[in-house]
N, C-alpha and C positions, 0 to 999 in steps of 0.2 A: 480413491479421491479423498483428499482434504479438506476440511470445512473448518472456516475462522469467521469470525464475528469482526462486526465495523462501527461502536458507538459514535452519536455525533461527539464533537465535541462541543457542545453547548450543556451537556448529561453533567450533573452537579459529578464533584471528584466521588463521592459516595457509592452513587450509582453505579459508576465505571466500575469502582472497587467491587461489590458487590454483585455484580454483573459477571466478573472475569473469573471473581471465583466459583460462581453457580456453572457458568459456560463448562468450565476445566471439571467439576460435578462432572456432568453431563456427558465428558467425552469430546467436546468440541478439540481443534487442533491447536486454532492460534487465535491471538488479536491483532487489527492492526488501528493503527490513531492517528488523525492529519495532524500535519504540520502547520499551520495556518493562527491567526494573529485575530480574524475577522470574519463573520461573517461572508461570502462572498455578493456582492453585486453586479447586477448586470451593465450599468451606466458606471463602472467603476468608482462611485463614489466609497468614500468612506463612511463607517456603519458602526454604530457601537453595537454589543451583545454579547452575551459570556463566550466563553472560549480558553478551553483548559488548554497549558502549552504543554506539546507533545512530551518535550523528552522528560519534565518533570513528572507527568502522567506515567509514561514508560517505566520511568526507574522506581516509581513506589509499586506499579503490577510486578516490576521482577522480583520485588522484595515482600510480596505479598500475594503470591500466585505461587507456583511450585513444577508444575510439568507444562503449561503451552508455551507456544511459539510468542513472541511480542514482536511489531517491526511500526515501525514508519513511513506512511504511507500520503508524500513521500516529502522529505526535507527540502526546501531548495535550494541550488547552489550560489542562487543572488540575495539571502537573506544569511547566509551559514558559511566562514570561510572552514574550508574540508579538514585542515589543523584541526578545528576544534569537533565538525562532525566526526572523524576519525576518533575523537579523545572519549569523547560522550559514546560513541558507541563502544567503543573498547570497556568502558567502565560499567554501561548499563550490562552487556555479555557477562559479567565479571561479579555483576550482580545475581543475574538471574542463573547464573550456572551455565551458559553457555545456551539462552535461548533466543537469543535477540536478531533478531533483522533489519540493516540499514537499508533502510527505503530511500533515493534520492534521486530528484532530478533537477530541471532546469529552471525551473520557478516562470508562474504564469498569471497568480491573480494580483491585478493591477488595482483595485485600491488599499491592502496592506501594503506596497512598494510605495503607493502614492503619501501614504499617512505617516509611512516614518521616513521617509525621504532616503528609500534604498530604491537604486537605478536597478530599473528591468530591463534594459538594453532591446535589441531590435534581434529580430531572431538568431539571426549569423551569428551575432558577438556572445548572445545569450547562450546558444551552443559550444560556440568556441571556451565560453567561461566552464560550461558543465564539462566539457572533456576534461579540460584541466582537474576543476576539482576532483571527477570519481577517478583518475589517476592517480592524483597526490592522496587520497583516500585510502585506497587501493591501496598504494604501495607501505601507507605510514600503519596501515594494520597489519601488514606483514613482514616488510623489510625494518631491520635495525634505525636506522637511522636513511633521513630520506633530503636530499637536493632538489630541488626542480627551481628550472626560471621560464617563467611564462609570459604570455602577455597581461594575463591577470592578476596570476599568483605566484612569491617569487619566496622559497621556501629556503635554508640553509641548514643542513645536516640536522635537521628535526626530526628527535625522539614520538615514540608514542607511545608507552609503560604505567601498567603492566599491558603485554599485547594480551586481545582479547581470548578466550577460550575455547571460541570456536579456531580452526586453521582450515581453509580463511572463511571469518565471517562473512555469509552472504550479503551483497547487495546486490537490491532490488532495484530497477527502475521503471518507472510507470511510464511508457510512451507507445507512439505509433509513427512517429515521422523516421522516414527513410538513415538521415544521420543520427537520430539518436540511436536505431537498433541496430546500427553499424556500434555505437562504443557500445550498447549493450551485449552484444555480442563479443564484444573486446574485452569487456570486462567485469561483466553483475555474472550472478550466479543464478540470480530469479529476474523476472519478465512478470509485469502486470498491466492488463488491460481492462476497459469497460464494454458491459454491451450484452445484450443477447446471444446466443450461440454461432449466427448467421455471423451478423457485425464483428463480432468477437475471432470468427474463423477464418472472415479476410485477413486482418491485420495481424494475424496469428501466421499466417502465410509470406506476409512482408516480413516477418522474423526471422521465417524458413530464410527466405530468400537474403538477409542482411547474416545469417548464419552463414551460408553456402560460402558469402564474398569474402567472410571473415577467418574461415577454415574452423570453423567449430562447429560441432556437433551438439544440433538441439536436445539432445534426448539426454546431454550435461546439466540443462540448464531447468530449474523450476518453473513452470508455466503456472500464472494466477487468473483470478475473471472475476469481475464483480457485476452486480447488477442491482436495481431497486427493484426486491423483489414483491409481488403485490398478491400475499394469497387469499384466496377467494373461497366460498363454501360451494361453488358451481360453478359452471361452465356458464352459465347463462350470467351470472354476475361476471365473470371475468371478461365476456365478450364487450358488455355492457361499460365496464372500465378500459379496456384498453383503449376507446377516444379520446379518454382523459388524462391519462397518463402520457409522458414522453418513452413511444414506445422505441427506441432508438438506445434508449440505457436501462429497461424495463424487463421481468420475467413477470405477467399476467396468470393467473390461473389456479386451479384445486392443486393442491399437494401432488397428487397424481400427474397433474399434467405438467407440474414444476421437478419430479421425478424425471422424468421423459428429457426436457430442458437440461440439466443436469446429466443425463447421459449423452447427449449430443455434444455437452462442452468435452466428458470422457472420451471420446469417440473422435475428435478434434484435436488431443494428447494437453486440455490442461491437467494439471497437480492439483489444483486448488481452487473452491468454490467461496468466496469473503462474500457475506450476508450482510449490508450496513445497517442500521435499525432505523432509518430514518423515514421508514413507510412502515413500522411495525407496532404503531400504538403511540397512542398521546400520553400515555404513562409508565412507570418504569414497570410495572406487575404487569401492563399488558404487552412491553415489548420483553420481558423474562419469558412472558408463557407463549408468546409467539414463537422466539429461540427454542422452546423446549418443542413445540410443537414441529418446527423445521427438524428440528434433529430425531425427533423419534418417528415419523410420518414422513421423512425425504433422506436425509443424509441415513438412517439405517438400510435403503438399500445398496449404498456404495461402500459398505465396512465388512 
């Protein structure tokens, strides 16, 4: 089992920096960093608040980090036309020596789309646009020179140099709905979900099954899982929080009992366990020694 770190992006660029290279210390795997403009909102208003932009985030950890993984978690395809996703991930790979991970999918939160006046379409069309994009992505990190006419996107024997280092650079895509793990199966290399191990092993099953239709073999593809994980000094405080948490995207519990959690996602065939920090201290020394605590007290029995 894998284990990567999730900072918010609201984490001064400092932090991050400082953060990625303590993690990679440590032995951690990877990082991954949203793609996002905004806070997000329930009433989709729009919201000021800091907010570091992903790939320029990305590209100073490849050049200041040395052995983890980096990816994007995850770009959308109604804020990013895939020309330029394609170019940016080819150069951040290129950067970091060949460690980077294009995370992408179909773009969801409505008031960044609403604040800069980029169209989030209605779901059909909103899919219909991702296919395209992780296609022409797809093919501009691998193939020479690439054509496509779409209904979205309408491309002319476009370059994308130098190609990246990995062949072919993994992409990710973060979903659960029936069409999208038909193209994920068509065409990512990794697979990421949220949730519990229960939660997480349904829709882990609709993958099976969007695999089976697609003639690919899961056990090609990287499996991820995140959760907001909440560790506890006992059983009796952990019981005590799980009312108050959204236990639906939550791991509750001592080390131990998040141990146990952790095997069950193993046991399920994910690859990879992403920690995000955004339940693990109100400061940066107390979400470092949380990290440090997870990896020596959890993640050392999966290595």
């Amino acid at each position: 089992m894998k284990f990567s770190i999730w900072p918010n992006s609201a984490r001064p660029w400092e932090e991050v920096r400082d953060l990625a290279n303590a993690v990679e210390k440590m032995g951690w795997d990877g990082l991954w960093y949203a793609d996002h403009y905004m806070p997000n909102t329930e009433d989709g208003e729009p919201i000021g608040g800091d907010m570091l932009e992903c790939f320029s985030v990305l590209s100073a950890l490849a050049a200041t980090t040395s052995r983890i993984r980096l990816g994007s978690l995850v770009t959308p395809s109604t804020v990013n036309h895939p020309a330029l996703i394609a170019n940016r991930a080819a150069t951040i790979d290129r950067i970091s020596n060949g460690r980077f991970v294009l995370g992408m999918g179909a773009g969801w939160q409505i008031n960044e789309h609403t604040a800069f006046g980029i169209e989030l379409f209605g779901n059909k069309d909103r899919v219909d646009r991702f296919a395209e994009a992780i296609e022409i992505t797809s093919r501009m990190l691998t193939e020479d020179r690439v054509t496509f006419s779409g209904t979205h996107f309408n491309i002319v024997n476009a370059p994308c140099e130098p190609k990246p280092i990995q062949s072919p650079l993994p992409i990710l895509v973060g979903t659960g709905g029936p069409r999208m793990l038909r193209l994920t199966a068509r065409f990512a290399q990794e697979w990421n979900t949220w949730g519990p191990p229960e939660g997480a092993g349904q829709v882990m099953q609709k993958l099976r099954e969007a695999c089976d239709k697609e003639g690919r073999d899961i056990n090609t593809m990287r499996k991820s899982v995140q959760a907001l994980f909440f560790v506890t000094p006992d059983e009796a405080s952990a019981e005590s929080l799980k009312s108050k948490v959204p236990m639906e995207r939550s791991i509750v519990g001592t080390t131990s009992q998040i141990v146990d959690a952790i095997a069950q996602y193993a046991e399920l065939g994910f690859d990879e366990v992403c920690v995000p920090d955004f339940t693990l201290g109100g400061s940066a020394a107390q979400r470092l020694d949380a990290y440090g605590t997870i990896w020596s007290e959890v993640a050392s029995h999966f290595n």
